[in-house]
C-alpha positions as CSV (number, residue, x, y, z in Angstrom):
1,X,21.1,-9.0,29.2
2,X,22.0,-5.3,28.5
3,X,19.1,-3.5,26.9
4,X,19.1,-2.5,23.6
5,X,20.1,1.6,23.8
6,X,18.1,3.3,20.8
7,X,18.9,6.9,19.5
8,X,16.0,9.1,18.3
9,X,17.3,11.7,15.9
10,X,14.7,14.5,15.1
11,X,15.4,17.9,14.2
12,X,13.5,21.2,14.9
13,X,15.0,25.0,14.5
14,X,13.0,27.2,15.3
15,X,10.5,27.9,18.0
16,X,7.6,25.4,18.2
17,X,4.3,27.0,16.9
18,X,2.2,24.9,18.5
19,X,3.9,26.0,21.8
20,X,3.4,29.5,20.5
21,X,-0.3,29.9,19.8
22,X,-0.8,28.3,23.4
23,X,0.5,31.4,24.8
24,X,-1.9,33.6,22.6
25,X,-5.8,34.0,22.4
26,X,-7.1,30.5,21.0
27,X,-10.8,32.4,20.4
28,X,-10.5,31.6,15.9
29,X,-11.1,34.8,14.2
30,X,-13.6,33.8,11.9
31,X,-15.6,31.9,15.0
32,X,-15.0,33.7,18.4
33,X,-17.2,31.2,20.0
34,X,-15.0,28.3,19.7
35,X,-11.3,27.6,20.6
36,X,-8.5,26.6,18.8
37,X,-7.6,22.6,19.1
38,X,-4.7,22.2,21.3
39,X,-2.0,20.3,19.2
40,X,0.7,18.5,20.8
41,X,4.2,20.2,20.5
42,X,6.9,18.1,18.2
43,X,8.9,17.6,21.9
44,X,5.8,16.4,23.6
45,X,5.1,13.7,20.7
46,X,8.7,12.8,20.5
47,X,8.0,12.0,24.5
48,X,5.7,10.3,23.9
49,X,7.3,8.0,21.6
50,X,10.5,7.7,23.8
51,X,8.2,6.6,26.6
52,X,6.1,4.2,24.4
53,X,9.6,2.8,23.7
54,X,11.2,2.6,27.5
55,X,7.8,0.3,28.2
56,X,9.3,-2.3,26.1
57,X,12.4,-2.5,27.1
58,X,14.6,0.2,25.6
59,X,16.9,3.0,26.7
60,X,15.8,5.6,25.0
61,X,17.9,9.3,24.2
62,X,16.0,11.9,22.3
63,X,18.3,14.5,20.0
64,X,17.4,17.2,18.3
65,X,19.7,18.1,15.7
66,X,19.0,21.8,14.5
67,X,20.1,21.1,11.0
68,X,23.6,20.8,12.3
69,X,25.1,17.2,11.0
70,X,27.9,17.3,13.6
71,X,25.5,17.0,16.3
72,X,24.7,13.9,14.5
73,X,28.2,12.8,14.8
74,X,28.4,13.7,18.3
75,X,25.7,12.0,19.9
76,X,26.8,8.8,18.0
77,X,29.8,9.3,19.7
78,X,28.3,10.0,23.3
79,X,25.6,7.6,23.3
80,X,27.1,4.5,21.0
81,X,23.5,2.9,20.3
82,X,22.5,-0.3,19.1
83,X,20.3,1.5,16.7
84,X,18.7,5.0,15.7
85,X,15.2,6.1,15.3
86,X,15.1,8.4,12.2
87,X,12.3,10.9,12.8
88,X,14.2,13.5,10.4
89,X,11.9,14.8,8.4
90,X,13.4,17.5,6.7
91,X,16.8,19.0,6.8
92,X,18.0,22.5,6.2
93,X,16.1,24.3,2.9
94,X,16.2,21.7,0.8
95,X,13.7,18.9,0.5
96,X,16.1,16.6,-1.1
97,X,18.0,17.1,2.0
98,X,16.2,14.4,4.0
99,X,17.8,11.9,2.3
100,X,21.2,12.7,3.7
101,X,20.4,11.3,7.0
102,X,20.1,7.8,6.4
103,X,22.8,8.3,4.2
104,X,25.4,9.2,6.5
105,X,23.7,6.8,9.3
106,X,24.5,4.1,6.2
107,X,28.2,5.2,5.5
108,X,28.7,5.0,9.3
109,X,27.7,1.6,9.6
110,X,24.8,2.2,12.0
111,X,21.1,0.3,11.9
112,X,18.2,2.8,11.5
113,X,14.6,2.4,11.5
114,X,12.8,3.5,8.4
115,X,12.9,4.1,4.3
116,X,16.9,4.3,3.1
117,X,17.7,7.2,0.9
118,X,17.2,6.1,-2.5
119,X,13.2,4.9,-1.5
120,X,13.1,8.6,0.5
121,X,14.2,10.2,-3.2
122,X,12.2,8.7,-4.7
123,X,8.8,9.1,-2.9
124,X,9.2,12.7,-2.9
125,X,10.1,13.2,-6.7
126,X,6.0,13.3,-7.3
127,X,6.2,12.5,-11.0
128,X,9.0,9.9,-10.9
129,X,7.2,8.1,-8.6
130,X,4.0,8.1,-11.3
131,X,6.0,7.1,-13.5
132,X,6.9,4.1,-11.6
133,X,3.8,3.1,-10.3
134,X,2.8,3.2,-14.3
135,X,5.5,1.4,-15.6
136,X,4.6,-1.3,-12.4
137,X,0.7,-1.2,-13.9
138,X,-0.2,0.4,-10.8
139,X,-3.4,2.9,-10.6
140,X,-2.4,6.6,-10.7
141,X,-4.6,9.8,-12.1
142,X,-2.9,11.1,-15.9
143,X,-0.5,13.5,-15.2
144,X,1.6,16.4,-17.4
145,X,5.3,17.7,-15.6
146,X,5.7,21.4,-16.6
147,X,9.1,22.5,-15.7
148,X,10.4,25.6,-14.2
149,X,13.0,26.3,-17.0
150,X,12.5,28.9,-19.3
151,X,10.7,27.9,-21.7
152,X,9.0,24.9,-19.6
153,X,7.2,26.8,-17.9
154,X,3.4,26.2,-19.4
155,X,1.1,23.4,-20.3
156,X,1.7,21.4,-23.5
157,X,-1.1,22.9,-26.1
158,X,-1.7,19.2,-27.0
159,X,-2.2,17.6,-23.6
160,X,-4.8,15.6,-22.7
161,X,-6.1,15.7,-19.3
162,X,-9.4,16.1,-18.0
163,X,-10.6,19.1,-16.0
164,X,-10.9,19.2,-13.2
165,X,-6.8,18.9,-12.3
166,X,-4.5,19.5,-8.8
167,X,-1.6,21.6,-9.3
168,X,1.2,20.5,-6.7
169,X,4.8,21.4,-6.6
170,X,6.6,18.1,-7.4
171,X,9.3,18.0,-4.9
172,X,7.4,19.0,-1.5
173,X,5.7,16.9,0.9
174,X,3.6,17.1,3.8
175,X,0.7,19.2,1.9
176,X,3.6,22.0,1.1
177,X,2.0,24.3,-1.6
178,X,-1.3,22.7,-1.8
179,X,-4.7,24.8,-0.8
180,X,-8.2,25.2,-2.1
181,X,-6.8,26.6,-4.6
182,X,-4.8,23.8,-6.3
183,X,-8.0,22.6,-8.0
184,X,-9.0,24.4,-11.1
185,X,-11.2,24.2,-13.7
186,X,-10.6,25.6,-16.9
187,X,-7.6,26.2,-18.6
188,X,-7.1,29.7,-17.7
189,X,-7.3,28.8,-14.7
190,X,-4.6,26.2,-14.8
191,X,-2.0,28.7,-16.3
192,X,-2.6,31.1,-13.6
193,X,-2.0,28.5,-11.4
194,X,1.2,26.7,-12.8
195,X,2.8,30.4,-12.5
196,X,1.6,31.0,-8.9
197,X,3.3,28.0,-8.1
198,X,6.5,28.3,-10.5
199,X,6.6,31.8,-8.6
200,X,6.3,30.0,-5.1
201,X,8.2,27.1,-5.5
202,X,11.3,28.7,-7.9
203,X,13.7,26.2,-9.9
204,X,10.9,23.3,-9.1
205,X,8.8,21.5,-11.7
206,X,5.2,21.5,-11.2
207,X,2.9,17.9,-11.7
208,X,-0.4,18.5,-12.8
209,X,-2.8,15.3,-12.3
210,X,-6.5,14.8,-12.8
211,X,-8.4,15.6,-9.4
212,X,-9.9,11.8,-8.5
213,X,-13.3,13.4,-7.0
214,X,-14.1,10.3,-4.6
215,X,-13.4,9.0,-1.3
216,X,-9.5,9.1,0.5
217,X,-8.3,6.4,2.2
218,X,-4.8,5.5,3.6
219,X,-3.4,2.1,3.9
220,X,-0.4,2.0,6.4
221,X,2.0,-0.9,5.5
222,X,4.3,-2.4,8.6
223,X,7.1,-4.5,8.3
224,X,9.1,-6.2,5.2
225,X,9.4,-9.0,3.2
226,X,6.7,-8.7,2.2
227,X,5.1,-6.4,4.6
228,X,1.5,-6.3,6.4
229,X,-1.3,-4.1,4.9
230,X,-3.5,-2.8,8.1
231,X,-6.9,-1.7,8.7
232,X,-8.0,1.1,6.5
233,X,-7.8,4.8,7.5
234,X,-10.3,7.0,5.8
235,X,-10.5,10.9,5.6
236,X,-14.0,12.4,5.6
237,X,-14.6,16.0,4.1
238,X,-17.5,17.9,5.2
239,X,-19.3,19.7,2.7
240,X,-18.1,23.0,2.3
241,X,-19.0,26.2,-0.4
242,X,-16.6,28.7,-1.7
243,X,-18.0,32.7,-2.2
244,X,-19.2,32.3,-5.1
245,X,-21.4,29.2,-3.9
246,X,-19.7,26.1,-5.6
247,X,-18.5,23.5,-3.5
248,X,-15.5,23.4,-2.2
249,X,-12.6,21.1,-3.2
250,X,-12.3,18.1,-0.4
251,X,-8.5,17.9,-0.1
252,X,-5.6,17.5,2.4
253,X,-4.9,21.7,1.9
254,X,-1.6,22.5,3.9
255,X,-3.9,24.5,6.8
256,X,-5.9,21.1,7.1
257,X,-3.0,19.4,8.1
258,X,-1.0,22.1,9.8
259,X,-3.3,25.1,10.7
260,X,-5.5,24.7,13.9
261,X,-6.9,28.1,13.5
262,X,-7.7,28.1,10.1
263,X,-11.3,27.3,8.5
264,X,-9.7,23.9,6.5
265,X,-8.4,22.0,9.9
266,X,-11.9,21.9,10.6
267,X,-13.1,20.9,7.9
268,X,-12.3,16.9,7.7
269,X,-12.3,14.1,10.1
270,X,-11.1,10.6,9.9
271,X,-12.4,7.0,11.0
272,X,-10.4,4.4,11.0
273,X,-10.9,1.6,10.3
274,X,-12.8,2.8,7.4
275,X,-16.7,1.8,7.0
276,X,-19.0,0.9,4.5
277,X,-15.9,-0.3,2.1
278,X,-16.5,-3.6,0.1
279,X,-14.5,-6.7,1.4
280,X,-13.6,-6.7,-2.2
281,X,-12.2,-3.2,-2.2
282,X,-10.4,-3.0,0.7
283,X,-8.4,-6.4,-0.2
284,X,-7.7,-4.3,-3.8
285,X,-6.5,-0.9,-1.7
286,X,-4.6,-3.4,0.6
287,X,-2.8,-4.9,-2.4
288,X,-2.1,-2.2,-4.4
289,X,-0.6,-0.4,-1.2
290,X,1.6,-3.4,-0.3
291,X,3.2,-3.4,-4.6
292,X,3.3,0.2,-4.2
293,X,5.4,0.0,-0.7
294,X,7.3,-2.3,-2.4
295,X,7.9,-0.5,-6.1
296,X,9.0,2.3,-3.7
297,X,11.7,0.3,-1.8
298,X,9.9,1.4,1.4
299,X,11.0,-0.3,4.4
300,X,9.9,-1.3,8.2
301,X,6.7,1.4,7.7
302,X,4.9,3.5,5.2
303,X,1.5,4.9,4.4
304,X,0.3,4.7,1.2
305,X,-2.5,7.4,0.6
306,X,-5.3,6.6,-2.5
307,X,-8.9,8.0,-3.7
308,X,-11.4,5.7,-4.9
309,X,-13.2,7.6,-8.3
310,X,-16.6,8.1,-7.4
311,X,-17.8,7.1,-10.9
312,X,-15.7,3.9,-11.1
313,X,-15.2,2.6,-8.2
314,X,-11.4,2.7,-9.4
315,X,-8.7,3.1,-6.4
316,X,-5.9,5.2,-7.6
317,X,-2.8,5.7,-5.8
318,X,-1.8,9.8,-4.5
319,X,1.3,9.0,-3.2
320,X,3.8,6.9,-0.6
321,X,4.7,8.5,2.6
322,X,7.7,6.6,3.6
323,X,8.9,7.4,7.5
324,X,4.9,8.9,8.4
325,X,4.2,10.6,11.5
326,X,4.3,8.0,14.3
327,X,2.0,10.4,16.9
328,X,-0.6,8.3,18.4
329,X,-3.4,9.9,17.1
330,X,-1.9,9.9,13.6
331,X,-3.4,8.1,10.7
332,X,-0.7,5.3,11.0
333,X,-0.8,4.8,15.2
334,X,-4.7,4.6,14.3
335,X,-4.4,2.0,11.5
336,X,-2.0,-0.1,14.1
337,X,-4.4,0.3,16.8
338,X,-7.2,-1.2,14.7
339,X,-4.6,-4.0,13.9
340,X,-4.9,-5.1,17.1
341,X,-1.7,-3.6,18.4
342,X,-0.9,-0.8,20.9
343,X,1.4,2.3,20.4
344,X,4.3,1.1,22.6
345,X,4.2,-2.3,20.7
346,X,4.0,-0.8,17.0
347,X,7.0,1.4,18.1
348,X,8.7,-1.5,19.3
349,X,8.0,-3.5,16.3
350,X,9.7,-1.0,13.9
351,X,12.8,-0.4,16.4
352,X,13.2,-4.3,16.4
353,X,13.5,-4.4,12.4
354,X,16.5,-1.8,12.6
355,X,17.7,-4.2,15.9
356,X,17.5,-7.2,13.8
357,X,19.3,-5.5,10.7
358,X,22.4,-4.8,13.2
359,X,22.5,-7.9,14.4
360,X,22.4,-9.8,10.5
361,X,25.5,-7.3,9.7
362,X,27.4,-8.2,12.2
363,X,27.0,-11.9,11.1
364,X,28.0,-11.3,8.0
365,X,30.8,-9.8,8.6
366,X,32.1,-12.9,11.1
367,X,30.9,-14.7,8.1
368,X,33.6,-13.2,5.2
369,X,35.2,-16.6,3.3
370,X,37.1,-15.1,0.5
371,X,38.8,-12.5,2.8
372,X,39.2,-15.4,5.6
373,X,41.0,-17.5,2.8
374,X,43.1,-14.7,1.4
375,X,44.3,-13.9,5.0
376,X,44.8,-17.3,6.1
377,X,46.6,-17.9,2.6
378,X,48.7,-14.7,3.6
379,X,49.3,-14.1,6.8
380,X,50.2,-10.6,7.9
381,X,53.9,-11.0,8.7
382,X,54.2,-12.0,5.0
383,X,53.8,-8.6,4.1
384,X,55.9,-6.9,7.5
385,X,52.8,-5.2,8.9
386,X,50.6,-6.7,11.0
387,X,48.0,-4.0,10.3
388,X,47.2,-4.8,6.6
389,X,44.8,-8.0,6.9
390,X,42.6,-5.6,9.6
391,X,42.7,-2.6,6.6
392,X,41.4,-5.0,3.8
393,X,38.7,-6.9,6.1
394,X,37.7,-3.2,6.7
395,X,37.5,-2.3,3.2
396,X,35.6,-5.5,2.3
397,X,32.8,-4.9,4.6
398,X,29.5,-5.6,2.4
């Protein structure tokens, strides 16, 4: 038996920065005694993954796309696989642009791993998704949209949130225009904000929640119908004063994610699977993870990020982050490992859902009675062209 030939699409322009700093002096500027961590290059995780997938089984071809869709046409055309890995995270300058990927791979017939583009749309649209997992009765902070026409562009005089409140861009992901910052404390503070970000983020509305001051904990989901919660994932913040001695917000900032030489990568950890949580709460987070996942329309894997309120006990719901990053020592690969299952085998797991997609398609379109009784009703030479029953059994494909 052939084996199944999988396609990883990923795209990356420019020159790797992680590649970069490795070239320059790792010594940190605000602590020449220690190093900057070493952080894997985009290429050398994609490897990794590639190789996590040939040890089950699969040929594997890794391509880069460059934002250039025909390269997506073309190695579909040179490599013909059973199915593609969609590791396309972002496409071109516009974040609404990563949609488009699975929605071509849909239009051209071909299985893919991973959310489809309406659930991708929707995850990233910050306050539509609120307003989802709201009308669901699902936990999230109060909010206010401010938008960025004119006009739109400040806080309603008769809103009602409580300070403190995170200020985030609504349409970015991945931390994108979030640092210490974001957290304010007055309202003066919050215009000054909104506007920085307005300025920063142009013809993008800005959400503005309550800041849920309590612990963070990730649940990532695997699988459909109805999916498997896993293990829980929890992101510790060390204790941390600003310049004027108040403590420090502890949040994901975009340099804690992204930054090894900055002062916030440094300034978290993780565990996972998460300790000292309540049997009771973690089958709560685990639940309202899985509805979320599923309010969403996430599909094959997700994580769904949360804070528990310190002075409730209350899990509330940050966001869904439909196609996470699949490294193996991200917080999904961690909350898989805890599961019980290894990197190559979670990878394989996720390729096997797209698999199994392909091969349901194909049954139902052997399986196609009303256009099997119209053409056996009217057979092709009735019409003096043999090639119109093939056109309409192409247009009725469902």
């Amino acid at each position: 038996m052939a084996r199944p030939r999988i396609l990883i699409l990923w795209n990356q322009v420019e020159e790797d920065v992680y590649a970069k700093m490795r070239g320059d002096d790792r010594r940190l500027e605000w602590n020449p005694e220690q190093l900057a961590s070493e952080v894997e290059t985009v290429a050398e995780e994609l490897d990794m993954i590639a190789d996590g997938l040939r040890s089950q089984g699969k040929d594997v071809v890794q391509v880069n796309i460059r934002d250039d869709v025909h390269a997506i046409l073309r190695a579909l055309e040179q490599h013909r696989p059973d199915a593609v890995m969609n590791l396309v995270d972002f496409y071109g300058d516009d974040p609404a642009a990563e949609a488009h990927i699975p929605a071509l791979l849909e239009l051209l017939g071909v299985p893919y791993t991973g959310a489809r583009p309406a659930a991708l749309a929707r995850c990233q649209n910050k306050h539509r998704a609120k307003a989802l997992f709201a009308q669901d009765g699902l936990p999230t902070s109060p909010y206010v949209v401010v938008g960025a026409r004119p006009g739109e562009e400040r806080m309603p005089a008769d809103h009602d949130l409580r300070f403190p409140v995170i200020v985030k861009p609504a349409l970015e992901d991945a931390s994108v225009g979030i640092d210490l910052g974001a957290v304010v404390r007055d309202p003066a503070a919050l215009d000054r904000r909104i506007a920085a970000t307005l300025a920063r983020h142009p013809r993008m509305p800005v959400i503005v929640e309550e800041y849920i001051d309590g612990r963070e904990l990730h649940c990532a989901i695997l699988g459909n119908d109805p999916g498997e919660p896993l293990p829980l994932f929890e992101m510790e913040f060390f204790d941390r004063e600003g310049p004027d001695g108040k403590s420090l917000p502890k949040i994901i900032t975009f340099h804690a994610k992204w930054d090894p030489t900055s002062r916030d990568f440094y300034a978290m950890d993780s565990r996972c699977p998460a300790k000292d949580v309540a049997p009771e709460l973690v089958a709560k987070i685990q639940d309202i993870a899985l509805r979320a996942y599923q309010v969403m329309g996430a599909r094959d894997y997700a994580r769904v990020d949360l804070r528990v309120d310190n002075a409730t006990g209350q899990p509330y719901i940050l966001e869904v982050n439909p196609n996470p990053d699949l490294g193996d020592g991200g917080a999904f690969m961690q909350c898989a490992a805890a599961s019980g299952r290894t990197f190559a085998s979670t990878l394989d797991e996720i390729v096997e859902m797209a698999l199994a997609r392909a091969a349901s398609a194909k049954v139902r379109h052997a399986r196609d009675p009303m256009l099997d009784d119209y053409v056996a009703r009217h057979p092709a030479s009735d019409h003096g062209d043999d090639r119109v029953a093939d056109k309409r059994r192409g247009a009725g494909k469902g």
